[in-house]
N, C-alpha and C positions, 0 to 999 in steps of 0.2 A: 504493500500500500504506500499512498506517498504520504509525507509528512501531515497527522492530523492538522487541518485550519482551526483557527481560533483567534479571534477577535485580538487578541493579543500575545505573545508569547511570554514566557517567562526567561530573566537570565539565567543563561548554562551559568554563571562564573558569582552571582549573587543573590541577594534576595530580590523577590518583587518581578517587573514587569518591564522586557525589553523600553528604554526611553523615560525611564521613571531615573530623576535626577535628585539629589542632594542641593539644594542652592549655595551658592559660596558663600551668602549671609552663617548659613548654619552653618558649614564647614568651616568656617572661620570662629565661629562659636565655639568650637569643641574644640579647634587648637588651641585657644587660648585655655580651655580649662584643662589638655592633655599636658601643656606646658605650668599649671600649676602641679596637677598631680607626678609628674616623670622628670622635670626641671627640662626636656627639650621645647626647642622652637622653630625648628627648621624643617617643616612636612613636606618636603618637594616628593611628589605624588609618581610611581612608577605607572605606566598607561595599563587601563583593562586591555584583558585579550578579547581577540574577534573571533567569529567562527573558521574566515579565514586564513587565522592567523598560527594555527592549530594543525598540526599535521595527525590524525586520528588511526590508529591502527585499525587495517581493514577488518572487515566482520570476520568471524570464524564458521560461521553456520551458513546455511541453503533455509531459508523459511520450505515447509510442505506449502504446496498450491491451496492447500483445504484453509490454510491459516493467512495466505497472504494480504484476507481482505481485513486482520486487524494487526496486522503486524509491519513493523517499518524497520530498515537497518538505515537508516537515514542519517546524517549528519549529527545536523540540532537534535536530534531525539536520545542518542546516544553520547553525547555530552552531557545533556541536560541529565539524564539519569545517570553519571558517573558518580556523583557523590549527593551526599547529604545537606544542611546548611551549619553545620561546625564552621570554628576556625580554620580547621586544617584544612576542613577541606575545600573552604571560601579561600584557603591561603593555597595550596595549590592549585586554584581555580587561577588564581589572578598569576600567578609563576606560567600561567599554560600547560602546566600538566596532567595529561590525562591519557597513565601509561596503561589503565584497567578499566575501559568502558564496558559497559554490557553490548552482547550483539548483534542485539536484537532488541528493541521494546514493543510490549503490545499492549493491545486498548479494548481488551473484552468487554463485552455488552450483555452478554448472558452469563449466567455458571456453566453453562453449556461449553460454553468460550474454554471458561477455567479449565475444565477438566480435558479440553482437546489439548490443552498449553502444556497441561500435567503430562498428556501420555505422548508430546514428543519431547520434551524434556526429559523424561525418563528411557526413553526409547535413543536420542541422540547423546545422552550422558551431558546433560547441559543443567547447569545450576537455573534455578527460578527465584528471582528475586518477585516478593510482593512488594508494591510501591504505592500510595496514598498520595500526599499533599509532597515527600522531598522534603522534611522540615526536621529528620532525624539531625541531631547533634550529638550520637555516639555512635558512628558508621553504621548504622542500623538497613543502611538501604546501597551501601556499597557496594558492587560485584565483589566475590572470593576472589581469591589469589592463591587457587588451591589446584592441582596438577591432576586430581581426578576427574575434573570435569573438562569437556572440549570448548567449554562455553558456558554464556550466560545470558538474561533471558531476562529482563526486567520487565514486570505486570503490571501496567499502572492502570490504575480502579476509577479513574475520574466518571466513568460511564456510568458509575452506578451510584446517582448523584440524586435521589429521588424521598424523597416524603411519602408512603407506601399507604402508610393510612394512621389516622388518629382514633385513638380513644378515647373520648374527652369526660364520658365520667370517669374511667379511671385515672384522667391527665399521664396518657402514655399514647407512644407513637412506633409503629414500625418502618425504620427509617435505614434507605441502603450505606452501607460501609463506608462508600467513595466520595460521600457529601464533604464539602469544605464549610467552616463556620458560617462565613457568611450566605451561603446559600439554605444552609439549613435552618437559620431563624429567617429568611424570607422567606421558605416556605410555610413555617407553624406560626408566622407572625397571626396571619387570618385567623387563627383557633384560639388568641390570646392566651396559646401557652408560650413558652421559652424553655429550653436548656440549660438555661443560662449556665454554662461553662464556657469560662468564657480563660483563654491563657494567649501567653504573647503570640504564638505562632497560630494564632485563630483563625487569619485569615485565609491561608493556604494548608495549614493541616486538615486532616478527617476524620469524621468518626471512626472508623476503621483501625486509622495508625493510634487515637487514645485508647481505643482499646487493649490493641496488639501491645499498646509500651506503658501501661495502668499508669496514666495521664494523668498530669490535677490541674484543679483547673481555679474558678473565679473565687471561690469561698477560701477565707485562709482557716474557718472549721464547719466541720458537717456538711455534707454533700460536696466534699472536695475528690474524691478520687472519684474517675469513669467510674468504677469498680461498683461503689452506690449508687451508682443510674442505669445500670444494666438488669432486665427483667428478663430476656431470655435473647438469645444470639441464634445466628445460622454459619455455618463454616464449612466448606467449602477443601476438601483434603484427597491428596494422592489415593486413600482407600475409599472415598466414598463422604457421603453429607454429614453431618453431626446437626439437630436443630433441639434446640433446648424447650421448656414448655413454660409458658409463660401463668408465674407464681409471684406473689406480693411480700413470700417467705417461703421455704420448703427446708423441714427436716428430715428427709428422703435420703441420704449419704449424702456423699461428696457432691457440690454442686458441681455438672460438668461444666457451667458457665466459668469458673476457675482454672479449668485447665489453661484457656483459652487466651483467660487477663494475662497479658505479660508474657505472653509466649514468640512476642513478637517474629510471626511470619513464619517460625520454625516447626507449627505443626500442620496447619491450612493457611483458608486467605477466609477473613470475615467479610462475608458480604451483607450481611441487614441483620440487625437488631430492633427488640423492642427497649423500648428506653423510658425511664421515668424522666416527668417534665414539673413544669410547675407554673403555677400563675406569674403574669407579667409583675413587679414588683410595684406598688403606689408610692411606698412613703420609703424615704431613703435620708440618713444623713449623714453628715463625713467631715472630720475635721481633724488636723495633724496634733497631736501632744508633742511639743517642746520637754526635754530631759537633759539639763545640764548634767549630770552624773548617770554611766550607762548602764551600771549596774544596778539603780533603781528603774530602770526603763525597762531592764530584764525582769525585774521581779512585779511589775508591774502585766508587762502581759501576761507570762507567767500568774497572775491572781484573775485576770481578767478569763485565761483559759480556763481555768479549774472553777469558775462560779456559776459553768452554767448558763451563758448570756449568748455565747454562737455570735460573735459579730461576722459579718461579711467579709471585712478588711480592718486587720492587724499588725502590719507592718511596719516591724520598727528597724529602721534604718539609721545606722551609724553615722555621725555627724561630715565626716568627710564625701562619703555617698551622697547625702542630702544637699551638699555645697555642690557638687556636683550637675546634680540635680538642676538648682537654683531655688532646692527648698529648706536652706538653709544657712544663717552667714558661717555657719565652721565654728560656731561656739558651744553647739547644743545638737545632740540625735532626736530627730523625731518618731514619733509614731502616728501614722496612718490610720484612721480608726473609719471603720464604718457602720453601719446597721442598714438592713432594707425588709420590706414585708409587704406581701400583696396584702395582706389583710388586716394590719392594723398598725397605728402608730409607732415608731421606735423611740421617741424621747423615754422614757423608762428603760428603755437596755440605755441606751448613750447615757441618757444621766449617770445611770450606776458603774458605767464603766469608766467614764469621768470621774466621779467620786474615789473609784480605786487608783486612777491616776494621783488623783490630788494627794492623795495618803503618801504615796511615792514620790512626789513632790514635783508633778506633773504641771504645765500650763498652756492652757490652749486661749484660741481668740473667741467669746462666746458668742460673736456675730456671725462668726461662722455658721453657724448651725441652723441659720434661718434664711441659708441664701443657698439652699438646692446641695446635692450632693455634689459638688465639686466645687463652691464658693470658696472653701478656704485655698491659700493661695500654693500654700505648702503641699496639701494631696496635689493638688494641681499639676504641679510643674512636674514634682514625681513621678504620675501618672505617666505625663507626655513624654517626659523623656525613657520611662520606661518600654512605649508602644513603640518609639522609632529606633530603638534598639537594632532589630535585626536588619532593617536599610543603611547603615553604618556600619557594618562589618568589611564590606570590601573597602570601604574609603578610609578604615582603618588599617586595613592590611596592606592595600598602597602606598602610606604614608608612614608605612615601618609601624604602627601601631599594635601591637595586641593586646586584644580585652577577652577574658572568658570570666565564663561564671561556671559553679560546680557546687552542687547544692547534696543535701544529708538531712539526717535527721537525726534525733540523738535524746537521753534524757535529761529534764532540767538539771539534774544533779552534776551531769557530761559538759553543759555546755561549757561553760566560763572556761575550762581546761583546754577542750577542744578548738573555741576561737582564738584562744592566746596558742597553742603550739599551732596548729593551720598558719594562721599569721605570720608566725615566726619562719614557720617551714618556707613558707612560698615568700618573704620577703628573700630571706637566703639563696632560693634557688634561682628568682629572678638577677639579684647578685650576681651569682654565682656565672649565671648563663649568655649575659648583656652588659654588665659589668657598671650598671647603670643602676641605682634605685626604682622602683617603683611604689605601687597602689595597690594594699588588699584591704577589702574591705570587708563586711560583713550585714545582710540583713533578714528579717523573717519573714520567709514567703508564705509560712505556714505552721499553725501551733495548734497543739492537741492537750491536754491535761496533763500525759506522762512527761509532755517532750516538745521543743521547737524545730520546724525546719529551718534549721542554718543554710545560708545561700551566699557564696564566696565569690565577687568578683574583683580579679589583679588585671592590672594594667602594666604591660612593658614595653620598655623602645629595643626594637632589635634590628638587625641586621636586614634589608627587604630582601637582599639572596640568597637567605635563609630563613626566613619565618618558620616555615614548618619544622624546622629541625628544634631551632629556639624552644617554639611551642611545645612542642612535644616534650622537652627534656623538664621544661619548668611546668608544665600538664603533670607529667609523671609526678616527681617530686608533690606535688599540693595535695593531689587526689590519694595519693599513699597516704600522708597524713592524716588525712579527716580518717582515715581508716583506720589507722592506726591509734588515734585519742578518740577511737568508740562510734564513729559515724557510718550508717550503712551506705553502700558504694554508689546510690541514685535514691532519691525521695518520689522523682519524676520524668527527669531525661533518657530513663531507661537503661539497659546496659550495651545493648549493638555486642560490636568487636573492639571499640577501645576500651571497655572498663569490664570487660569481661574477665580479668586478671585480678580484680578487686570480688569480682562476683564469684567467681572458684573461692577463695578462700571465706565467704558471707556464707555461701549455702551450704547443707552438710551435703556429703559425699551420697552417701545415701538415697537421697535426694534427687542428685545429678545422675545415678544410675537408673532412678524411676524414670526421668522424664527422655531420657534417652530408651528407653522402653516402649515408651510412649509413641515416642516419633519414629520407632524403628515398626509400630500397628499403622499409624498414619500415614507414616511417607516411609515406607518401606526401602526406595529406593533413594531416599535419602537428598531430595534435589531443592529442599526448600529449606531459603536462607543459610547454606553453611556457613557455616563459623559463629553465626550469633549465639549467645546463651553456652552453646558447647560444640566442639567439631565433630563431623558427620562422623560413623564408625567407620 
């Protein structure tokens, strides 16, 4: 087939949409706050690469005639699907290299599709990669680079982008795998329900991939993982269907919907779930707490989590992060607070959440509270600079910049320890690698009664012809730590193939010989996703 059309294309080399530009007001914006946080000032920008500019190693495969009317060995198609949206691999997006593309990508319409993909994939010894939205940040969507296959075979699910049907007294929806965020509250907008999951790669991830990589999303407590919005699934596997029966609870054994979370792409490919939703919210409100001292800012959400209140947004961010931001002068960490409710007031949660602030010696602006959920200026900015996040990744990596974030989860008792050696580690290693100081910071994306999710992001100036090696070496180093002072290896990014070395030593053994059991019932011939979670037998 020839390259699917589409109103737009997306960049092979970054985020977002062939011709979608960064303006030099903002570019200029963030060098000067890169030059407060790294002491450089000199971003002379190396050029993105073009399609032309790329010499692509030829396909390895023959598509069969039965498959050619969804399948492409096309250029852009097999670029675009060489990597995920990490640094790495935005960093050697922008270096031009693309020694490992898949050989093929197709654009299935049916299951029917699936399963003819599965039996020449198995039949030709070719790896199948499943592929969603592209928004993995732990190679979760990379081809292998493994010598028992002839090839590789990216499935990308955009096709199955569909709202299947609502059930509006239960407020549940069965709704296809391949939908990306914003299509899928277009469609349930009419029913006045919502998903409302709502996380930074919203706009080009899928349902499909939060499932496969047990996603979190909008709430920093309660109905934060996929995991709690999932009522029954359909999956799609090398041996045949799996569909689960849809239950509001079931103490039956083991739910087979778990197999499923987090298995990302190594046992099937999800094609539609049914999914709990919820009313549109009315009443909302949000205003940042000011914390000259961080350690009462900690103990502060910390009382806020264990009381029972379920704020929406909890986020307290470290004063350097928030100067950053511009939600902050650099003398005080704020916290983010929010409440929302389709069904009734939230001044009574914010009061008292307030109140536990103040005990902790908390201060916010109290006009805030009466000028809509985003009045105060502080969520505000945070917010913003938060959502333009992953459109600055390649204009950081051209201008020598690196920024990553790597996020954990830990208990209250863990933390204090764990931000002060993580810190310590990944100062050191940026040191050590760049020779240059930089930026770690710390904030919470997400808190639970036992425990906060800690969320690490360092900034280094490095070498531009070498970014990736850089990265990698001062990657390694940060992400061992948080492991090592008690943090588990992903809270939400999943594990893919880079942090899968952190995930061997998280899970018991035990364990890893189950689910390879598993995947030796389903994909017998072993063709989906190797290397993620664990290498094929």
């Amino acid at each position: 087939m020839d390259s699917p059309t589409q109103e737009r294309r997306r960049k092979f080399y970054g985020w977002g949409y062939e011709g979608d530009e960064v303006s030099p007001e903002e570019i200029a914006e963030f060098e000067r706050a890169w030059t407060r946080l790294i002491g450089v000032s000199d971003f002379t920008a190396v050029p993105f690469p073009t399609e032309d500019s790329i010499n692509l190693r030829p396909s390895r495969v023959k598509v069969p005639a039965s498959l050619e009317a969804i399948c492409t060995t096309g250029k852009y198609d097999r670029l675009y699907h060489s990597y995920g949206a990490s640094t790495l691999d935005v960093a050697y997006s922008v270096r031009g290299e693309f020694k490992n593309p898949p050989d093929a990508v197709a654009y299935p319409r049916t299951e029917d599709d699936i399963v003819k993909l599965f039996r020449w994939c198995e039949d030709d010894s070719l790896a199948a990669i499943p592929y969603g939205g592209g928004t993995s940040v732990a190679g979760g969507v990379n081809p292998p680079e493994h010598d028992r296959y002839r090839g590789a075979v990216s499935i990308n699910m955009r096709h199955f982008n569909k709202v299947l049907e609502i059930d509006h007294i239960s407020q549940t929806a069965r709704i296809q795998a391949g939908i990306a965020g914003p299509d899928l509250e277009r469609q349930l907008k009419p029913s006045g329900l919502t998903l409302r999951f709502y996380l930074q790669s919203w706009e080009f991830s899928t349902l499909g991939g939060w499932i496969a990589t047990r996603a979190a999303g909008h709430y920093v407590t309660i109905y934060t993982q996929i995991d709690d919005h999932i009522e029954s699934m359909k999956v799609v596997t090398p041996a045949g269907n799996i569909e689960s029966r849809r239950f509001p609870a079931s103490g039956a054994g083991p739910n087979p919907d778990r197999l499923f979370l987090g298995s990302e792409g190594t046992l099937g490919i999800i094609t539609e779930a049914w999914i709990r939703l919820h009313r549109r919210p009315k009443y909302r409100q949000m205003t940042s707490v000011q914390f000259r001292d961080y350690e009462k800012g900690v103990e502060a959400t910390r009382a806020i989590s264990q009381a029972g209140l379920y704020p929406v947004n909890a986020r307290l961010i470290e004063r350097e992060e928030a100067a950053y931001a511009g939600s902050s002068d650099g003398t005080y960490d704020i916290l983010v607070l929010g409440f929302e409710s389709a069904d009734h007031p939230v001044d009574a949660w914010m009061r008292r959440a307030l109140e536990i602030c103040s005990d902790h010696e908390g201060t916010w602006d109290a006009a805030s509270l009466t000028g809509g959920a985003y009045a105060d200026s502080g969520a505000k900015s945070w917010r913003d600079m938060f959502l333009r996040g992953p459109y600055l990744r390649e204009y950081f990596i051209a201008r020598g910049v690196m920024r990553e974030t790597m996020e954990t989860a830990t208990t209250w008792e863990r933390f204090a320890k764990l931000r002060e050696y993580v810190k310590a580690e990944t100062h050191r290693a940026i040191r050590e690698v760049t020779g240059r100081p930089g930026s770690v910071t710390c904030r919470f994306t997400h808190i639970y009664p036992d425990g906060p999710a800690p969320y690490f992001t360092w900034f280094a100036y490095g070498d531009k012809a070498r970014i990736p090696e850089q990265y990698m070496a001062i990657k390694k180093v940060a992400e061992q730590a948080m492991v090592d002072a008690g943090g588990t290896a992903t809270h939400h990014h999943a594990i893919g193939r880079d942090r899968r070395p952190l995930y061997e030593k998280e899970r018991p053994e035990l364990f890893c010989a189950a689910m390879k059991a598993a995947k030796n019932v389903f994909d017998p011939r072993a063709i989906l996703n190797p290397g993620v979670l664990f290498d094929p037998s």
